[in-house]
NUKOL-129516 format. One record per atom (N, C-alpha, C, O): x, y, z; residue number from 0; residue in three letters; atom name. Coordinates in pm, 1 decimal, padded with zeros to 6 digits. Atoms other than C-alpha are relative to their C-alpha. Layout:
X;Y;Z;NUM;ala;CA
...
***
This chain:
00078.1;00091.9;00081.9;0;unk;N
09728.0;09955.0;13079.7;0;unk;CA
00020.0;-00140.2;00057.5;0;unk;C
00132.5;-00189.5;00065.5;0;unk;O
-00007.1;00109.4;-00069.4;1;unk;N
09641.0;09639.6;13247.8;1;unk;CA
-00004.2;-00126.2;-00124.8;1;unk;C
00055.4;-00233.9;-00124.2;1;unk;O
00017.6;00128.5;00145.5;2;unk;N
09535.5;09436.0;12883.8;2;unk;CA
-00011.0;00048.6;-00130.3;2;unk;C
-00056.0;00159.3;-00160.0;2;unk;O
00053.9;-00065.0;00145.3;3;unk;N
09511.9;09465.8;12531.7;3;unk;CA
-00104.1;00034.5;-00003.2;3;unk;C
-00130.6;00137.1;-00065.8;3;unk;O
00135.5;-00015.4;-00010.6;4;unk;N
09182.9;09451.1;12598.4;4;unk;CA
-00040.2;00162.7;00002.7;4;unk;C
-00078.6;00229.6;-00093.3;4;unk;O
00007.9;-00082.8;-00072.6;5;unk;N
09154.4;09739.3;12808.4;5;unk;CA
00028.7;00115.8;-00088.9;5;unk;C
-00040.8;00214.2;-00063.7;5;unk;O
-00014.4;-00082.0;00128.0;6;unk;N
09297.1;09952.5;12477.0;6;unk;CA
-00148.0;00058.3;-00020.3;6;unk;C
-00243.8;-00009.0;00017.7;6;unk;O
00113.2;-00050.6;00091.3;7;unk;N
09020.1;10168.6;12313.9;7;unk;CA
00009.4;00056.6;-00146.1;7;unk;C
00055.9;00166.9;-00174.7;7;unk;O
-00009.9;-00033.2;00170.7;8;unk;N
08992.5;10173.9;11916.1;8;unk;CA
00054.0;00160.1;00010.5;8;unk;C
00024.8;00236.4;00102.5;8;unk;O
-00039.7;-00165.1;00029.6;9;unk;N
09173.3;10532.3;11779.0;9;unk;CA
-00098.1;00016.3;-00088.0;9;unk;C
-00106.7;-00088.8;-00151.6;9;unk;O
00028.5;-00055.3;00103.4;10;unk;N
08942.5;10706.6;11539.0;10;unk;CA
00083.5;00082.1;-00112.1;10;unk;C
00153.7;00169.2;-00060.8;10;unk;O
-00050.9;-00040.0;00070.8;11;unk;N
09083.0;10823.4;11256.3;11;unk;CA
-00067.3;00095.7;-00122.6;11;unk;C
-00124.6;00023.8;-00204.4;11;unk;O
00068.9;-00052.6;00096.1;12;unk;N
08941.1;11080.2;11012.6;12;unk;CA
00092.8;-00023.4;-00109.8;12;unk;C
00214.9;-00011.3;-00119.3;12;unk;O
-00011.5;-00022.2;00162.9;13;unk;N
08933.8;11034.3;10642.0;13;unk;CA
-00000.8;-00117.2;-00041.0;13;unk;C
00002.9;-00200.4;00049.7;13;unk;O
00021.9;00090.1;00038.2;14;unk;N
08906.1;10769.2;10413.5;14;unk;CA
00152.9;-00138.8;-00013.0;14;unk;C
00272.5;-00136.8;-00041.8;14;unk;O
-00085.0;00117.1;-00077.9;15;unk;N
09036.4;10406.4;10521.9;15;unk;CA
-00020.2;-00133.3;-00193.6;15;unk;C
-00132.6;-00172.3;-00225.3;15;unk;O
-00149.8;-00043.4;-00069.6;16;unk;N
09285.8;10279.6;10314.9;16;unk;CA
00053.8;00101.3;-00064.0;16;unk;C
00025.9;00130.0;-00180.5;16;unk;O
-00065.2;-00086.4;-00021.8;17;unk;N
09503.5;10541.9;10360.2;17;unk;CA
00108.8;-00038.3;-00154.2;17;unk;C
00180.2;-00138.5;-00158.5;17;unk;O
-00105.1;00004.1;00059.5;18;unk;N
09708.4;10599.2;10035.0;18;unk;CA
00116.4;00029.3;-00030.2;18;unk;C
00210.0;-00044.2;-00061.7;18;unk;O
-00148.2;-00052.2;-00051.2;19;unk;N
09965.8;10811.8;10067.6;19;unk;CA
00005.3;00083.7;-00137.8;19;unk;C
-00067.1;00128.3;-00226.8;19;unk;O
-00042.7;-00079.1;00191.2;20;unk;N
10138.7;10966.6;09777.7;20;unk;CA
00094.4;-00152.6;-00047.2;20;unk;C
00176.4;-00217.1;00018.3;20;unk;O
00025.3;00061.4;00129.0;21;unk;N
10166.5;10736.9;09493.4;21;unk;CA
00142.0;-00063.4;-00051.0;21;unk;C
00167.0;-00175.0;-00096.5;21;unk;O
-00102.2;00075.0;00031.2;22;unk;N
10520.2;10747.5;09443.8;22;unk;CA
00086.2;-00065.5;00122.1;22;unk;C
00106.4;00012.9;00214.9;22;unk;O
-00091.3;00027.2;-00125.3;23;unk;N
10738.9;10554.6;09702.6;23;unk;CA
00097.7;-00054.2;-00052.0;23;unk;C
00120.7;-00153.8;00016.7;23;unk;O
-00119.3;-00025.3;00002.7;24;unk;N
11065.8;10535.8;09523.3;24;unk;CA
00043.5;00089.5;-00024.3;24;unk;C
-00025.2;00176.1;-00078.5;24;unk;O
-00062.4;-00098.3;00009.7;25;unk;N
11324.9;10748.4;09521.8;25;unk;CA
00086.2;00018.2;-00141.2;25;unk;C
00130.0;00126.3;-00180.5;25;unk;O
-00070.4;00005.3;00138.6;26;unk;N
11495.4;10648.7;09181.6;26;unk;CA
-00130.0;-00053.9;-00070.5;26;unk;C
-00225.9;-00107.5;-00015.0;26;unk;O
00112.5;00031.7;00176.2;27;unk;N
11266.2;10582.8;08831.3;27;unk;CA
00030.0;-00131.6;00014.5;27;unk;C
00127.9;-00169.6;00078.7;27;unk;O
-00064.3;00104.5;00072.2;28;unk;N
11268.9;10260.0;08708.3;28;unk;CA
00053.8;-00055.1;-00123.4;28;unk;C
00011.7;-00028.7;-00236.0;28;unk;O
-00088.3;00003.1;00109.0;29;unk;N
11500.0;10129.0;08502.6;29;unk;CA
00042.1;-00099.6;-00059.6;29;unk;C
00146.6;-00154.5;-00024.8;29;unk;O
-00022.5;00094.2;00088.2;30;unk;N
11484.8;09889.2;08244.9;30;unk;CA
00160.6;-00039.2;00003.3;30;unk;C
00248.3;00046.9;-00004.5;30;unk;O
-00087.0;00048.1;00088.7;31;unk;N
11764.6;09632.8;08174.5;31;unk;CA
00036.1;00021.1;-00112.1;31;unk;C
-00021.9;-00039.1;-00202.4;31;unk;O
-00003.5;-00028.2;00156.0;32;unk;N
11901.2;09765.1;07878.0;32;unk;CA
00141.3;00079.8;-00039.1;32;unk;C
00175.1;00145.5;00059.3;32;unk;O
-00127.5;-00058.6;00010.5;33;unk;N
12237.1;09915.5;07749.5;33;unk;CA
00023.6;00124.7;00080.3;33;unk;C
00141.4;00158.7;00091.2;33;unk;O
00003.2;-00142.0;-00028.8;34;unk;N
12175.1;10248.9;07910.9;34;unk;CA
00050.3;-00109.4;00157.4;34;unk;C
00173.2;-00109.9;00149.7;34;unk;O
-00054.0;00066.5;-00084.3;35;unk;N
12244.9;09999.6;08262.9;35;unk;CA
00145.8;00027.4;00033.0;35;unk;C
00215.6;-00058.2;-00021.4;35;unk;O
-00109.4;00004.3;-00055.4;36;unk;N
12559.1;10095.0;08408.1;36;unk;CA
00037.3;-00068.5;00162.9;36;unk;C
00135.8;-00056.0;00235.6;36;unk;O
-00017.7;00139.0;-00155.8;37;unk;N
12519.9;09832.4;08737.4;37;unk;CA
00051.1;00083.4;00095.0;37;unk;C
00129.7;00032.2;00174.6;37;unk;O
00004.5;-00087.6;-00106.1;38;unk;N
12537.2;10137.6;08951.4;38;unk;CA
-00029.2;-00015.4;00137.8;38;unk;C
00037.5;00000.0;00240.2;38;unk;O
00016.6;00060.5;-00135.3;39;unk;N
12345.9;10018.8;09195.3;39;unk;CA
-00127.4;00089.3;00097.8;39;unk;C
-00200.5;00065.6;00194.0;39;unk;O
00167.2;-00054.6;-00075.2;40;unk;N
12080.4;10276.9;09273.9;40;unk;CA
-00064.3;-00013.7;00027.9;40;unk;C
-00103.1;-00001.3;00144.1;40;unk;O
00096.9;00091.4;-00017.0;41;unk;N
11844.6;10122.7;09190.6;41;unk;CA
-00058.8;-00126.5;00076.0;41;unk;C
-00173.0;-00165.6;00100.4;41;unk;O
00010.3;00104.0;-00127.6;42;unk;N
11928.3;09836.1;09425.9;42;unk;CA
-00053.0;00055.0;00120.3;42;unk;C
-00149.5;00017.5;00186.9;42;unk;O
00011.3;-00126.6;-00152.8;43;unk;N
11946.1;10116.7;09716.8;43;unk;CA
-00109.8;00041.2;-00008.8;43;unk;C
-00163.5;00004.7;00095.8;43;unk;O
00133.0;-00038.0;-00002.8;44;unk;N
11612.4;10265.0;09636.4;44;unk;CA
-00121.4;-00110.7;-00043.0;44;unk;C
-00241.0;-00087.7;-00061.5;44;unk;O
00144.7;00074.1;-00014.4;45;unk;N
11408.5;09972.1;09600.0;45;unk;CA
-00050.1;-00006.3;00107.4;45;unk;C
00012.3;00032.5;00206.1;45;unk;O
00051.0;-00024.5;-00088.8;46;unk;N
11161.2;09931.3;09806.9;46;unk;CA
-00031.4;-00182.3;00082.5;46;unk;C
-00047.5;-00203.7;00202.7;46;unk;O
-00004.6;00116.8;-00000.2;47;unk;N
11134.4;09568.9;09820.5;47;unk;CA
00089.4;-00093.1;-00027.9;47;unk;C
00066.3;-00203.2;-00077.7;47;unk;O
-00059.3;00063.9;-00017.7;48;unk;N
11450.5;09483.8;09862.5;48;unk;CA
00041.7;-00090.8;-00165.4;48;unk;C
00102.9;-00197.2;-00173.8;48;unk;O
-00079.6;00110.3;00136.8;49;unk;N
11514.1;09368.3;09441.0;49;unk;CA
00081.8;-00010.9;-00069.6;49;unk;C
00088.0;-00109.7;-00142.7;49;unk;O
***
């Protein structure tokens, strides 16, 4: 490959955008609330880092 240029678009079948499956954590979420034991799971499975 001499340029970006020089690249040729990929086709892709099926409909664009691409959603995926629906859930992308691995733990529930979980309200602040007495049930909270500051475990920390929930830190580990966010997905955004909150």
């Amino acid at each position: 490959i001499s340029s970006v240029g020089s690249i040729s678009d990929v086709n892709v079948p099926g409909s664009f955008p691409y959603r995926g499956d629906p859930k992308i954590w691995s733990v529930d979420f979980i309200s602040i609330s007495n049930k909270c034991t500051q475990c920390g799971i929930c830190a580990e499975g966010c997905p955004v880092g909150a």
